[in-house]
C-alpha positions as CSV (number, residue, x, y, z in Angstrom):
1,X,-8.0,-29.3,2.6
2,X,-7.7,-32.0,-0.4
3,X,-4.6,-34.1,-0.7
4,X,-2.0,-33.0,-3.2
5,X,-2.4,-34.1,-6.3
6,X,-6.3,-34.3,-6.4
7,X,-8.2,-32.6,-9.2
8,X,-10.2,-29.9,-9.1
9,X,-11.8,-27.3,-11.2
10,X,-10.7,-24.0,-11.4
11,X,-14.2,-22.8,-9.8
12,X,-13.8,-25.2,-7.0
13,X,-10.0,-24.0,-5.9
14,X,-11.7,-20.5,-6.4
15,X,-14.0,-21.5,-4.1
16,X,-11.5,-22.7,-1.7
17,X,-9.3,-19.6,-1.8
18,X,-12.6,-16.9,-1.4
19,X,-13.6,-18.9,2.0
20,X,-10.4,-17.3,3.7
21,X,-11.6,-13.9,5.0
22,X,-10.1,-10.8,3.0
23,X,-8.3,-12.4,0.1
24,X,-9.0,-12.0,-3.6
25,X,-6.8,-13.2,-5.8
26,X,-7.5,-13.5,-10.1
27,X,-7.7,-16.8,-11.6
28,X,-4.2,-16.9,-12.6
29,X,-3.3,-16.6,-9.1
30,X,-5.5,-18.6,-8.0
31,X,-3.8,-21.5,-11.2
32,X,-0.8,-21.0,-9.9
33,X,-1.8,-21.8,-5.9
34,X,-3.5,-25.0,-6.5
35,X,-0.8,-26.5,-9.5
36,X,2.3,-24.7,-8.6
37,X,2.1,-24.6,-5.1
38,X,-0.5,-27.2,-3.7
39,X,0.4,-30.1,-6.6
40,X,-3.6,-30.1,-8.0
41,X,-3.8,-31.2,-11.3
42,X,-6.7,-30.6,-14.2
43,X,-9.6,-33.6,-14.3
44,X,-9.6,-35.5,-17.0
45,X,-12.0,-37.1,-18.7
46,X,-12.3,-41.0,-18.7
47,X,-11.2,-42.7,-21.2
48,X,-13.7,-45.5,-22.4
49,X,-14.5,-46.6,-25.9
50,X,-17.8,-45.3,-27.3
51,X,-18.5,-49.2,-28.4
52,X,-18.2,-50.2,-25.1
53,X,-20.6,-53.3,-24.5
54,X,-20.8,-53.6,-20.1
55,X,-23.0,-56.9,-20.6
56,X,-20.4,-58.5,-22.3
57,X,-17.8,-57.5,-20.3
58,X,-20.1,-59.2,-17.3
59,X,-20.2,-62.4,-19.2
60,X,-16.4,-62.4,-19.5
61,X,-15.9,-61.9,-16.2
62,X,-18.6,-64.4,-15.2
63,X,-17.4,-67.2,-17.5
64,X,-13.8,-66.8,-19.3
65,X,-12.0,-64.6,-16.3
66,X,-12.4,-68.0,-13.8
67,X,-11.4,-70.1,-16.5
68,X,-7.9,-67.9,-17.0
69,X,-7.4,-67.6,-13.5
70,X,-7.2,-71.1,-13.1
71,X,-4.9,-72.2,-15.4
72,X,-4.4,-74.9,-17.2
């Protein structure tokens, strides 16, 4: 089973819960299992801005992040 406080979707603990034989529970039930009982939380979406430029970000870590970690 996954550590506490992983994510997981709803359709995934579902999942989880319908592999033991002869249990059926609804999908409050099955809410309150994984956050109540088992510590899951919801996924969230990551947060990155839309102007977001990666090949900048390479060339700062190429050129300016050595320069900072030396120090003066």
């Amino acid at each position: 089973m996954p550590e506490p406080r992983s994510c997981v979707r709803r359709q995934t603990g579902r999942a989880v819960v319908t592999r033991v034989p002869g249990v059926t529970l609804s999908r409050a039930s099955v809410w309150r299992l994984l956050t109540g009982r088992l510590g899951w939380s919801l996924q969230r979406p990551e947060r990155r801005a839309v102007e977001r430029d990666e090949s900048e970000i390479a060339r700062w870590i190429a050129h300016e992040w050595p320069r900072i970690k030396k120090g003066p």
